[in-house]
C-alpha positions as CSV (number, residue, x, y, z in Angstrom):
1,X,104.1,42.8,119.0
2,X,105.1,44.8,116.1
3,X,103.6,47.3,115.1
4,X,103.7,48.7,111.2
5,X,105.2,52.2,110.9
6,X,104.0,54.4,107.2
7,X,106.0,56.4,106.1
8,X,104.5,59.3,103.8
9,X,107.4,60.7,101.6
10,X,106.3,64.6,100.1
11,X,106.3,64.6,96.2
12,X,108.1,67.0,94.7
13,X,105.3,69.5,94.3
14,X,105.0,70.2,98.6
15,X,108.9,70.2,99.1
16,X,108.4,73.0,96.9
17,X,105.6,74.8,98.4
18,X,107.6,74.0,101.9
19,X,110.8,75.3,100.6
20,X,108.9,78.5,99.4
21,X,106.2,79.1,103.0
22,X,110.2,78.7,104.7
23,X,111.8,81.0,102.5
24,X,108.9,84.0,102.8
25,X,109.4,83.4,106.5
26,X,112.9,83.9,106.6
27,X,112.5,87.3,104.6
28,X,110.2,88.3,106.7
29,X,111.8,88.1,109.9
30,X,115.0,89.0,107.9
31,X,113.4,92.4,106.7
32,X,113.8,95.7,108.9
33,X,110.3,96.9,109.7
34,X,109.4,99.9,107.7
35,X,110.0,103.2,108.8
36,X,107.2,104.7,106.8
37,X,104.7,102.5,107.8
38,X,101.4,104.1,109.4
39,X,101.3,105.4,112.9
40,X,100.0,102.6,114.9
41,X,97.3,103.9,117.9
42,X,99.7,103.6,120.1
43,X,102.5,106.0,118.2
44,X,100.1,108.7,117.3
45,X,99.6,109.8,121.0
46,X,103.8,109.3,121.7
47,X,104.2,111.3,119.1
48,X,101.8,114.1,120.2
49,X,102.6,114.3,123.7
50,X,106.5,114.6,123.1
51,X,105.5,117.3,120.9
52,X,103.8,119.6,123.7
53,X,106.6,118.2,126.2
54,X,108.9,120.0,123.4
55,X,107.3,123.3,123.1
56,X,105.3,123.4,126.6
57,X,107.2,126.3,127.7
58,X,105.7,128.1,124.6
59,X,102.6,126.4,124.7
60,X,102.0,127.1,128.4
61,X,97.6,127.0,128.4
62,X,96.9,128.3,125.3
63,X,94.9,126.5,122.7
64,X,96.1,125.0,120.2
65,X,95.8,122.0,117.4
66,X,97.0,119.5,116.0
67,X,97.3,120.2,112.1
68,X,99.3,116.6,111.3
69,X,101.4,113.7,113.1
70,X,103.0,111.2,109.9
71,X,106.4,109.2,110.2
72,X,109.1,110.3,108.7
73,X,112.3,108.6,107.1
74,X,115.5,109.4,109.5
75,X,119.0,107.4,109.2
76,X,120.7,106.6,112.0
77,X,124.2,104.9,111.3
78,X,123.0,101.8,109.8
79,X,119.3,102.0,111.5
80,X,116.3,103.3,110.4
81,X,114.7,104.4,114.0
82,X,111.0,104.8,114.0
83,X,110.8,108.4,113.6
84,X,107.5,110.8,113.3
85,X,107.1,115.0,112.6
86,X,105.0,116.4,114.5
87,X,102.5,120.1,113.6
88,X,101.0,122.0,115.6
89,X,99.3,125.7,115.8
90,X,99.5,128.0,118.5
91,X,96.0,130.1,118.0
92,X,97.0,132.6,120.8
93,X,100.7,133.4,119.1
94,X,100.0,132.6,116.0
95,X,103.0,130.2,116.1
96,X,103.3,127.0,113.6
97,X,105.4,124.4,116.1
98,X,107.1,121.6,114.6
99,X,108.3,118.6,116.1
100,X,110.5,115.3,114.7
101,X,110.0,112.9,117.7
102,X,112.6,109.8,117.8
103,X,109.9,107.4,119.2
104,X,112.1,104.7,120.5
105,X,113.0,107.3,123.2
106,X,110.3,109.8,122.9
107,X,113.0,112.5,122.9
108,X,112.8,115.4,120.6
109,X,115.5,115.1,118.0
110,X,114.6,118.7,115.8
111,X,112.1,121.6,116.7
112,X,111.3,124.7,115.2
113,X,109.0,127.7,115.3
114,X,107.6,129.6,112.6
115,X,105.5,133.1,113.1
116,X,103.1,133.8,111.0
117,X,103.3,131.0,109.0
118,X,99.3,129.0,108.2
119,X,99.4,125.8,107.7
120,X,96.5,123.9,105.5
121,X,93.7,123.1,108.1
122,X,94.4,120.0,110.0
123,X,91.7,117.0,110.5
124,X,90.7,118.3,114.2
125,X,90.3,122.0,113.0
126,X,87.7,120.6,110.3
127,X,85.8,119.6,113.3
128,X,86.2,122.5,115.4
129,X,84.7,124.6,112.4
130,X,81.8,122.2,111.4
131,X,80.5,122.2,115.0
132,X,80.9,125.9,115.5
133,X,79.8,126.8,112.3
134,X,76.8,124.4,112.1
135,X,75.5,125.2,115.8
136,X,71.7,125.9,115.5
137,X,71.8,126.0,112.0
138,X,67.8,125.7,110.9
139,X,67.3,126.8,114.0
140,X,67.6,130.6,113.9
141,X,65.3,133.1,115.2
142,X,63.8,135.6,112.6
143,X,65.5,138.2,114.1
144,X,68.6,136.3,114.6
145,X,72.4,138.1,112.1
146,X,72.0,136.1,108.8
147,X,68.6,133.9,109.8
148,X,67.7,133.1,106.8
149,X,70.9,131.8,105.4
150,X,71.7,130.1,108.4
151,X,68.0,128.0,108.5
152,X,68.7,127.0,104.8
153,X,72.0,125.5,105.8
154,X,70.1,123.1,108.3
155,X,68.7,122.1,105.0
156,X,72.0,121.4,103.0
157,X,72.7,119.9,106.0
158,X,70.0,117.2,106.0
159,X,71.0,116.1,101.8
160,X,72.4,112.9,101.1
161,X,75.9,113.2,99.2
162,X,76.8,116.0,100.8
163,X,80.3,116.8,101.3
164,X,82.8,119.4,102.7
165,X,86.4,120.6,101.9
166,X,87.8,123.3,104.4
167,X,91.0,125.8,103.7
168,X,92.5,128.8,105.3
169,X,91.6,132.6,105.0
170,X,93.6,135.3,105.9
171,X,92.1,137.9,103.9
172,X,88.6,138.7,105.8
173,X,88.6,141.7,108.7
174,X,90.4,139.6,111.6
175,X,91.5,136.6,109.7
176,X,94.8,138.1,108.6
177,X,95.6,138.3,112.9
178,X,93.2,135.2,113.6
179,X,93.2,131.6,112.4
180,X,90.0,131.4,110.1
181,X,88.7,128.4,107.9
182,X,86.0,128.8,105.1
183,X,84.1,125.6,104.9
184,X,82.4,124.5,102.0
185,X,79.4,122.6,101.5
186,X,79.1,120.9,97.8
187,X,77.3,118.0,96.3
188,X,78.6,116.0,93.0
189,X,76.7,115.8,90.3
190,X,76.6,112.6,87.9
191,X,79.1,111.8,85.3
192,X,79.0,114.5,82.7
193,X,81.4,112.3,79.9
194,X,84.5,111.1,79.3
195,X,87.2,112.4,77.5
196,X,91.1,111.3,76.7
197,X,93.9,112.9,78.4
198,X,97.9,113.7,77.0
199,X,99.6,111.5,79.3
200,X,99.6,108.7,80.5
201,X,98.6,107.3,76.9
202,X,95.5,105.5,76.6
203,X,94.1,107.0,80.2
204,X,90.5,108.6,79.7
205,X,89.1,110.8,82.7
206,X,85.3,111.5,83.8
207,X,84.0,114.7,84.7
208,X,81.5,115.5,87.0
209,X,79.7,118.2,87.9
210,X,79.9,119.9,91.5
211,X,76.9,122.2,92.3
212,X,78.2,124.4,95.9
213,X,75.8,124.8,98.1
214,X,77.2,126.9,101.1
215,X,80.2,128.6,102.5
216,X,80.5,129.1,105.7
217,X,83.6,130.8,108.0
218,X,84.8,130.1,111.6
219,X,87.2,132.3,113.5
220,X,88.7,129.6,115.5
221,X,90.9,131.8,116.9
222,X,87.9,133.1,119.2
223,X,85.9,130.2,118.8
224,X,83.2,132.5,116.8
225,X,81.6,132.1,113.6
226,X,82.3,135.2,111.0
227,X,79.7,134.5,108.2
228,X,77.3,132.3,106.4
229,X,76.4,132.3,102.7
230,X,74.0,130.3,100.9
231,X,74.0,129.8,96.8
């Protein structure tokens, strides 16, 4: 018995469309990976622990955080090996540590230590300060230091739009030995107009308003708060 076979020929238009789909998958495999791409989950920690492995003998049990972990661009030859720099601060010696981890072999490939050097406030310090500096906040006794400021900053606390922005002090009694952060509690007003700028030409910007509400500093160095002010 015979059976009748079809046969479908592609019109021009999907050889096409095949012939580019095969093309963007030959790039693709073709392409190096990017050596500047984001830190997956996995790398952030590699990156990290080489990094204390690196400076454990200075490290030892102090405390210390992590101010930023980002790849970095590094040649090898003809390579481009997945590289990352690693920062961290030493609160007990006052030491700014950095680290450029290879992360194929997890070895450190450059180190260096810098005294009395401070760093902008990493991620993690942002959160050390907020949750010493707004512990019991609008919850002080009357005769608690600085009561009343620190009740009206349970307040700000409790506003919608509320944001914060930290950076480093060094010039308050104790922060020029000690690592300190002033936070700052703001809120954004509407848009107050919009205006034309020099360059690029044609580009307009809108301003808007930013009312502060609080400031607010942390010795992290003792884990202590230093002062709170309410505007």
């Amino acid at each position: 018995m015979r059976q009748a076979v079809r046969t479908v020929k592609p019109t021009p238009r999907k050889i096409r469309l095949l012939g580019l789909a095969a093309a963007a998958a030959f790039l693709a495999a073709a392409s190096p990976p990017n050596p500047l791409a984001p830190l997956s989950e996995a790398e952030r920690p590699r990156c990290v622990d080489a990094a204390r492995r690196a400076f454990q003998e200075v490290l030892g049990q102090d405390r210390f955080a992590l101010i930023r972990v980002v790849p970095v661009h590094r040649r090898s030859g003809g390579a481009l090996p997945r590289t990352c720099q690693v920062e961290l601060f030493d609160y007990a010696k006052s030491l700014d540590l950095q680290a450029t981890i290879d992360l194929g072999s997890g070895a450190a490939i450059a180190s260096r230590r810098l005294q009395d050097v401070r760093p902008a406030a990493g991620q993690s310090e942002v959160v050390e300060a907020r949750r010493i500096g707004e512990a019991g906040a609008g919850k002080a006794p009357a005769n608690a230091p600085q009561a009343a400021a620190r009740n009206r900053l349970g307040q700000i606390l409790q506003l919608q739009g509320m944001e914060v922005n930290a950076l480093v002090r060094t010039d308050l009694k104790g922060c020029s030995r000690h690592r300190c952060l002033e936070l700052n509690y703001f809120q954004v007003g509407p848009d107050a107009g919009t205006v034309a700028v020099a360059e690029p030409p044609g580009e307009r910007v809108t301003w808007r308003g930013i009312q502060r509400l609080a400031r607010v500093v942390v010795d992290l160095t003792s884990g202590t708060l230093v002062s709170t002010e309410v505007f």
